[in-house]
C-alpha positions in Angstrom: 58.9 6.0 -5.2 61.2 8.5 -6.9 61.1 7.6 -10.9 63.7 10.1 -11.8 65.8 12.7 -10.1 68.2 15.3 -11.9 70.3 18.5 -11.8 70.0 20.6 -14.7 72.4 23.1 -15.8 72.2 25.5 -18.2 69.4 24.0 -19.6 71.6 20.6 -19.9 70.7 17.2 -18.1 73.5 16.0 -15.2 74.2 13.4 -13.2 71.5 13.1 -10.1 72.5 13.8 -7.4 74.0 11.8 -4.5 73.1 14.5 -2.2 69.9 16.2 -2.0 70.9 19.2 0.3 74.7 19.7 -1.3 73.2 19.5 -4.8 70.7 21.8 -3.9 73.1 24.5 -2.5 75.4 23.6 -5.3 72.0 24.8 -7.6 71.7 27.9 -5.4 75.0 29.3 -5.1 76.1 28.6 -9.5 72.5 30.3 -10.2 72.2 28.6 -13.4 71.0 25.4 -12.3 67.9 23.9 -10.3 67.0 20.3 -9.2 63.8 18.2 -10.3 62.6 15.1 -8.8 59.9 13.0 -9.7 58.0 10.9 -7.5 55.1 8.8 -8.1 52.6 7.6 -5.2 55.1 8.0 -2.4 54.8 6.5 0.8 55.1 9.1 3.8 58.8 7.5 5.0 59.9 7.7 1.3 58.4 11.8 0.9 60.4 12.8 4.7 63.4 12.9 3.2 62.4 15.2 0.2 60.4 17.2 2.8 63.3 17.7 5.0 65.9 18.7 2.5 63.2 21.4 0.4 61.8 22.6 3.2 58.2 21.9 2.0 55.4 23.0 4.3 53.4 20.2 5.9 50.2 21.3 4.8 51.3 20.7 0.9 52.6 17.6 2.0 49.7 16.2 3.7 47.5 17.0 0.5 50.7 15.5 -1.5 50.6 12.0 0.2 46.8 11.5 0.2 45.8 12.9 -3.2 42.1 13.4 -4.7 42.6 17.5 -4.8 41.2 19.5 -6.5 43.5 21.8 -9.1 44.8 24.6 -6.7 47.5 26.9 -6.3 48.9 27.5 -3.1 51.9 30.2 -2.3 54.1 29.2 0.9 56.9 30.7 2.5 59.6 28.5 1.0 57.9 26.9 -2.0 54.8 27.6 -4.4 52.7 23.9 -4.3 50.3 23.4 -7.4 47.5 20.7 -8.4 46.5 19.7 -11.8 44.3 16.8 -12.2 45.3 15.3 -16.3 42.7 13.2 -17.8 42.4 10.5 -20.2 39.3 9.6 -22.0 38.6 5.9 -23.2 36.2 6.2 -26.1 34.7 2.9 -25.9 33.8 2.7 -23.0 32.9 6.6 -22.8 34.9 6.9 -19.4 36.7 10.0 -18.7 40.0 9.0 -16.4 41.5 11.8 -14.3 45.1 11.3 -12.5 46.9 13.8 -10.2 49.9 16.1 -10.4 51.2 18.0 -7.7 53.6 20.7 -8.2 56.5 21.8 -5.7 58.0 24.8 -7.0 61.0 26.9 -5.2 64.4 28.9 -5.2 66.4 26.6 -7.5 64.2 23.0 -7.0 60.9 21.5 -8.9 59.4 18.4 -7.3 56.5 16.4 -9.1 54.4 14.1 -7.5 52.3 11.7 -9.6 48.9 9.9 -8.7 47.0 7.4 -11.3 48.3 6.4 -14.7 47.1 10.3 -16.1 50.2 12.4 -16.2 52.3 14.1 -18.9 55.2 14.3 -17.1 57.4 11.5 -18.5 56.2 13.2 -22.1 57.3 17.0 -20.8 60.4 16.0 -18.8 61.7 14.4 -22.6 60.4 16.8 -24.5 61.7 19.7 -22.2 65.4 17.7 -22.3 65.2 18.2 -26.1 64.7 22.0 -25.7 67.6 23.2 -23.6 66.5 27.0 -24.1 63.2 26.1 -22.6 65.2 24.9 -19.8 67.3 27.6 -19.1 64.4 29.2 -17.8 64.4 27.2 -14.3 61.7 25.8 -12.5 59.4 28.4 -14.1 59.9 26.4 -17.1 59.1 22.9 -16.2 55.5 24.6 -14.3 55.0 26.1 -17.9 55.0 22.6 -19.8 53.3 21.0 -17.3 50.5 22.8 -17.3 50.6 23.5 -21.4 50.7 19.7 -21.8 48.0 18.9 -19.6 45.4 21.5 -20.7 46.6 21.1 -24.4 45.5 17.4 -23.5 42.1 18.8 -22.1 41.3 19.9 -25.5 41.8 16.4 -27.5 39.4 15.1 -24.9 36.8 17.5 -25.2 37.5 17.1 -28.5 36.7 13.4 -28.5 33.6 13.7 -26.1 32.3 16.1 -28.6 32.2 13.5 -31.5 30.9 10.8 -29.2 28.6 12.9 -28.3 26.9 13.7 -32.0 26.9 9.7 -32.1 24.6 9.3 -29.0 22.4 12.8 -30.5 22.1 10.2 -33.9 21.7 7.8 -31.7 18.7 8.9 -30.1 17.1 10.9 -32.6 17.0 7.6 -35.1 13.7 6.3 -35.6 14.8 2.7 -35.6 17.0 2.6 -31.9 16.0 6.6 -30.8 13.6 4.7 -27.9 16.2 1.5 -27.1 15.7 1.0 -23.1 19.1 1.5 -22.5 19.5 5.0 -24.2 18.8 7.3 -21.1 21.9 5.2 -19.0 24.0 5.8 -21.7 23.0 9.6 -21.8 22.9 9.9 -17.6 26.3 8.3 -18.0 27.9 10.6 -20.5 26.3 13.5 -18.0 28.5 11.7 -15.4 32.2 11.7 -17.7 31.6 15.4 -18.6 30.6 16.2 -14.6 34.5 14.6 -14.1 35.9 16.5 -17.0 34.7 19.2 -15.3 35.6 18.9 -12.5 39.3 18.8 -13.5 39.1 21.7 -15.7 36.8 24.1 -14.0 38.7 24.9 -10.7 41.9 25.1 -12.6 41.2 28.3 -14.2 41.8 30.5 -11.2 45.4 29.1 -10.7 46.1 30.3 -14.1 44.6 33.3 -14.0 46.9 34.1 -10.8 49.8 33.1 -12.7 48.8 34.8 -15.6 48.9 37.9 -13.7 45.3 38.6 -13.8 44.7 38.1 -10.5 43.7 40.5 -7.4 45.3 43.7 -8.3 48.2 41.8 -10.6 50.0 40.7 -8.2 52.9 38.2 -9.3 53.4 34.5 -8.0 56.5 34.1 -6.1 58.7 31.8 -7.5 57.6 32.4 -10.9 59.7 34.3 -13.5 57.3 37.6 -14.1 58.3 36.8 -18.1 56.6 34.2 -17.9 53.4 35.5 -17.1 52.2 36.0 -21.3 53.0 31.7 -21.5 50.4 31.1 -18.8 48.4 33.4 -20.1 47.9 31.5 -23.3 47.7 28.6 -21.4 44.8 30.1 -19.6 43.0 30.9 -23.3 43.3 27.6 -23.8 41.6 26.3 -20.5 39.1 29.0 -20.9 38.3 27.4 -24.5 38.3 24.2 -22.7 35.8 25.4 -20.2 33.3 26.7 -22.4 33.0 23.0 -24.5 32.7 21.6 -21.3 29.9 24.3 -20.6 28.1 23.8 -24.1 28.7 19.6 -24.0 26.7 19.5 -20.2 23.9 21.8 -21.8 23.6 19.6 -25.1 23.6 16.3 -23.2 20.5 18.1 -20.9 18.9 18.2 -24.2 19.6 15.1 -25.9 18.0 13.9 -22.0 14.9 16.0 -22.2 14.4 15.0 -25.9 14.9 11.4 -25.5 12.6 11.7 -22.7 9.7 13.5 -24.6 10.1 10.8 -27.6 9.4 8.5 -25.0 6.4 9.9 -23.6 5.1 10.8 -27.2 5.6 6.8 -27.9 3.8 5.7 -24.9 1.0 8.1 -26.0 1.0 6.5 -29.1 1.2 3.3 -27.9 -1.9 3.9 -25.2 -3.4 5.7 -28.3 -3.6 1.7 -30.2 -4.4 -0.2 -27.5 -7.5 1.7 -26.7 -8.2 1.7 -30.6 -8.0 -2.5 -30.7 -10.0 -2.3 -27.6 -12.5 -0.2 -28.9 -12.7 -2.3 -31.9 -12.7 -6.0 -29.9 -15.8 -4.1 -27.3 -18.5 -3.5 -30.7 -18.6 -7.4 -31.5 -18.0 -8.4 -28.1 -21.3 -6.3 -27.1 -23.4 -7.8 -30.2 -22.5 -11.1 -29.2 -23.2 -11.0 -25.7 -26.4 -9.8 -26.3 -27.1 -12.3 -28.7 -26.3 -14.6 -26.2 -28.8 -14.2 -23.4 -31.0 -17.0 -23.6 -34.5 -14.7 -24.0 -37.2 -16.0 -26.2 -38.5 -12.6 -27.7 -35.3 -11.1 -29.6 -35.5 -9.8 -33.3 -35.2 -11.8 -36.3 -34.2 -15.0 -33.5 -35.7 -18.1 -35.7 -35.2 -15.9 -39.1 -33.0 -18.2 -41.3 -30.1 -15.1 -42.3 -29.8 -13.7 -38.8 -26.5 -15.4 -38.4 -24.7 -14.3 -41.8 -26.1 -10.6 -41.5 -25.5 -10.4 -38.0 -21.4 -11.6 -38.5 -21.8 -8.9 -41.3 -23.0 -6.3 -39.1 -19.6 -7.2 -36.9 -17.6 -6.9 -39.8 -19.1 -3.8 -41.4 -18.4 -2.0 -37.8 -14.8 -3.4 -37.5 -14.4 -1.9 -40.7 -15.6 1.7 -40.4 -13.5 1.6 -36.7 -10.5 0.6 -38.6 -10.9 3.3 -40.8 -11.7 5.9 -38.2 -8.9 5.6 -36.0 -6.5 5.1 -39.3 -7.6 7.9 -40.5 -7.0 9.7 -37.0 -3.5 8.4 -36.6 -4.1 5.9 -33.8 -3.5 3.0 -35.5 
């Protein structure tokens, strides 16, 4: 459904438009003005009519209407189409949340299309309203604070997953919960929000870096003001800071993993280590007895008066020096 449509000029908010196509030759011919409509989780028979009257390629469309994109950037005859995935993180349940925004950029015209609760646009479009200078700019400027918002937002979550993150490394490296049963899910599953992170934030870098200018042979993005190429640029800084906490959060959780699981082995050994120590200690009286208790006639001291009391002393004096042996070894 569209959630808000509007013609702004000269950087000022106006009345919608009752037209698409007059108000987008309206936009066109003054030069000063561009349309943006916002949509979120259209329906194909509610996207033909913006399809029709932009002139947006099929293709775009397609990947519009069904969503789960990765970030892209894509450069068409009439119309630049981009993907950003936002994310949210919930930190109690450790869940990283990613939602979809797709981009329709062209000659006087922005259209957003919005997929899960993730998106900054309500925050940009108000913000942006509030900054008529910033508008001025045209479409080029609502593609800027898009993507500023959304990668400014990929900081505060890798932010956040980086604090949860020394919690589980206390967590595990604590003496008194460091071997709890369900440490290595809750490690495999923070793996698992940082593997989604990622996967927002990792494929969006060479989008930027295209409209950055940095691309092959710095070659400029249609539709994009070439001014605007140092903006993206620091938003590119900022994704590349992004990517590398995302780098160095995947390689500490391998760590925390591999730790965990060597404190685990070294606390089965130690636990195999006590059992074969009690063993060893119940197997010495266990043999005296049993020999004691064959029914032969001819045994030593069998009819001597004390061979009861100094044979339970004999037991005791060997449980004794065990005890002390395998203390003093660390096995007990």
């Amino acid at each position: 459904m569209i959630v808000d449509c509007a013609i702004y000029r000269d950087g000022r908010r106006t009345e919608g438009p009752a037209d698409l196509s007059d108000a987008l030759d309206d936009c066109r011919r003054s030069g000063n003005a561009f349309v943006w409509i916002g949509l979120y989780e259209p329906t194909e028979k509610e996207f033909n009519q913006v399809t029709e009257e932009f002139a947006l390629h099929p293709l775009a469309v397609e990947d519009a209407l069904n969503a789960h994109q990765r970030p892209k950037l894509e450069v068409y005859d009439d119309s630049l189409f981009m993907v950003l995935k936002p994310v949210g993180y919930e930190p109690r349940s450790d869940t990283v949340s990613a939602g979809e925004v797709m981009i329709f950029l062209g000659d006087s015209f922005v259209v957003t299309v919005r997929h899960g609760e993730e998106s900054p646009l309500a925050a940009v479009r108000h913000r942006l309203e509030e900054e008529p200078e910033m508008l001025r700019h045209g479409p080029t400027a609502v593609l800027y604070s898009i993507t500023d918002a959304a990668v400014d937002h990929y900081l505060e979550v890798a932010g956040e997953l980086g604090t949860d993150l020394e919690e589980l490394e206390a967590e595990v490296f604590s003496p008194t919960s460091g071997g709890s049963r369900h440490t290595a899910s809750r490690i495999y599953n923070f793996k698992r929000q940082i593997l989604e992170f990622r996967r927002a934030t990792g494929p969006l870098a060479q989008p930027l870096t295209r409209l950055a200018g940095d691309g092959l042979f710095g070659v400029r993005v249609p539709f994009v003001h070439e001014k605007a190429q140092p903006f993206f640029r620091d938003v590119n800084d900022h994704l590349t800071r992004v990517n590398e906490s995302v780098e160095g959060l995947d390689r500490l959780v391998s760590d925390i993993l591999s730790a965990h699981l060597a404190q685990m082995s070294v606390r089965q050994n130690d636990d195999v280590r006590k059992i074969s120590a009690w063993a060893a200690m119940a197997a010495v009286p266990t043999m005296i007895a049993g020999v004691y208790g064959m029914n032969f006639d001819h045994m030593p001291e069998l009819h001597w008066v004390w061979s009861y009391p100094m044979l339970i002393a004999g037991m005791a004096a060997l449980e004794v020096l065990l005890f002390r042996l395998f203390k003093s070894r660390g096995w007990l």
